[in-house]
C-alpha positions in Angstrom: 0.7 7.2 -39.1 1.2 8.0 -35.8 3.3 10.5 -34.5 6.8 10.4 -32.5 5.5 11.7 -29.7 2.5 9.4 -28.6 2.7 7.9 -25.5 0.6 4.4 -24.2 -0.1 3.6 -20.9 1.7 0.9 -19.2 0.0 -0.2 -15.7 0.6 -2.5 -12.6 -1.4 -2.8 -10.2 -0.2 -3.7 -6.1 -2.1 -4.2 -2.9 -1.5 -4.8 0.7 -3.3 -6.0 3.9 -2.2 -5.6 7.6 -3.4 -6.3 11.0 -4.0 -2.8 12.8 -2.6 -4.0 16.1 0.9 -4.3 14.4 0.5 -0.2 14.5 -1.1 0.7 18.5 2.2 -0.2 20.0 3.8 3.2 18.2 4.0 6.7 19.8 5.9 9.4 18.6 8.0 9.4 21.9 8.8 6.2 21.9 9.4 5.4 18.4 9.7 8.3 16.5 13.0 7.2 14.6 11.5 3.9 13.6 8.1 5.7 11.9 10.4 8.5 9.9 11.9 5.5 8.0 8.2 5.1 6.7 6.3 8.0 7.2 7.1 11.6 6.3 6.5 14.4 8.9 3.1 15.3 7.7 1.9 12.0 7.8 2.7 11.3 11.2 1.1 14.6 12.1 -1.9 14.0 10.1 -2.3 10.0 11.9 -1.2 11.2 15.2 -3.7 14.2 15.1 -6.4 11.2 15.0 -7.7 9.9 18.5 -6.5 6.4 17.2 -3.7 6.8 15.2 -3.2 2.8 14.4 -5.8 2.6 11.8 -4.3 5.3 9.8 -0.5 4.5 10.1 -1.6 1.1 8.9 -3.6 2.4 6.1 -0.6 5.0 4.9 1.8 1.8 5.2 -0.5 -0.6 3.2 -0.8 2.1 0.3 3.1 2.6 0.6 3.5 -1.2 -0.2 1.4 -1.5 -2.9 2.7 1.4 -4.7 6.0 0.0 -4.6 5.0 -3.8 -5.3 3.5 -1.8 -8.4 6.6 -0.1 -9.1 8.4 -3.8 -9.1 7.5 -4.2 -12.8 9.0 -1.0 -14.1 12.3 -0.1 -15.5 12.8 2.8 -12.8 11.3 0.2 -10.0 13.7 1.6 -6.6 11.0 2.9 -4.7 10.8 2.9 -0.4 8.7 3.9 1.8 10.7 7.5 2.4 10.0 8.5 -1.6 6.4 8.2 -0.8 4.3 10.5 0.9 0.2 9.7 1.3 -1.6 13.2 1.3 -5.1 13.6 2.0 -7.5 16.5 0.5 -10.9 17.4 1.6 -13.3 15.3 0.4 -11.1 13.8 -2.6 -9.5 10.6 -1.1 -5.7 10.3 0.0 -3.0 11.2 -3.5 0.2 10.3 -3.8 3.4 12.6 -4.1 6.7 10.9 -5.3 9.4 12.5 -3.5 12.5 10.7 -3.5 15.2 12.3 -5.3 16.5 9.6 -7.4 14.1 10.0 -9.9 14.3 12.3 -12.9 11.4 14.7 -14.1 10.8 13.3 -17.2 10.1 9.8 -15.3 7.8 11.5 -13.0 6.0 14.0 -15.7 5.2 9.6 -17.1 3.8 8.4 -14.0 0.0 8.6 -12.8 -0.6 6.6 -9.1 -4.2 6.1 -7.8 -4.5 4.1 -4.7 -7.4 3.5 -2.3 -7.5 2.7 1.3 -9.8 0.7 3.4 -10.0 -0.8 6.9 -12.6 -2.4 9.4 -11.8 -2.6 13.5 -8.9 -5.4 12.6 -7.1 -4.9 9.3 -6.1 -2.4 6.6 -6.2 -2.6 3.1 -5.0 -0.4 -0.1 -4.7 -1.0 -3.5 -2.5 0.8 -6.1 -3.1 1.3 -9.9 0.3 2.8 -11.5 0.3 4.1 -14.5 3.3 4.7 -16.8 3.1 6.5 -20.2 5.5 5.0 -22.6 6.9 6.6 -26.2 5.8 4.8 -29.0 
């Protein structure tokens, strides 16, 4: 028998592609309230630290749209782009951190996101793998 407190994964899985040119027209000057909507502070330092700060803005947005497309099919599923922050550490790929306010501990101590990002010259793309661990 199985006890109370085993948990199963549930999963969804989002993904998103984007031209890059949607993202050269931004500056921080120039647009700066516009990218806080969707970027956090340290991502727009860490994209605008780049000498082309398009592909990586584009990147950070597609991963932000898969995650919550992913997050559509769960019972906690208000996510936007200001409760998600894309953090990068050497050598180990970008991680996600959740950190909108709404949602409780116990929701995030359930949750597991793994994305990946890709682009070429014209076009970015990232995938998202939620995973959500459910009481039996």
């Amino acid at each position: 028998m199985l006890e109370n407190n085993y948990r199963v994964p549930k999963f969804s899985i989002g993904i998103d592609i984007e031209m890059i040119e949607r993202f050269e027209k931004y500056s921080l000057e120039s647009h700066k309230k516009e990218l806080e909507r969707i970027f956090t502070q340290s991502e727009l330092f860490y994209c605008f630290s780049k000498k082309n700060h398009a592909p990586c803005l584009c990147g950070r947005f597609c991963a932000k749209e898969a995650i919550i497309k992913a997050f559509s099919s769960f019972e906690q599923s208000f996510i936007s782009f200001a409760d998600i922050e894309i953090v990068n550490e050497d050598k180990k790929g970008p991680r996600v951190k959740i950190i909108g306010k709404q949602f409780t501990t116990d929701f995030l101590d359930r949750i597991e996101i793994k994305i990946s990002i890709s682009h070429t010259a014209q076009t970015a793309v990232s995938n998202a793998l939620v995973l959500y661990w459910c009481d039996m």
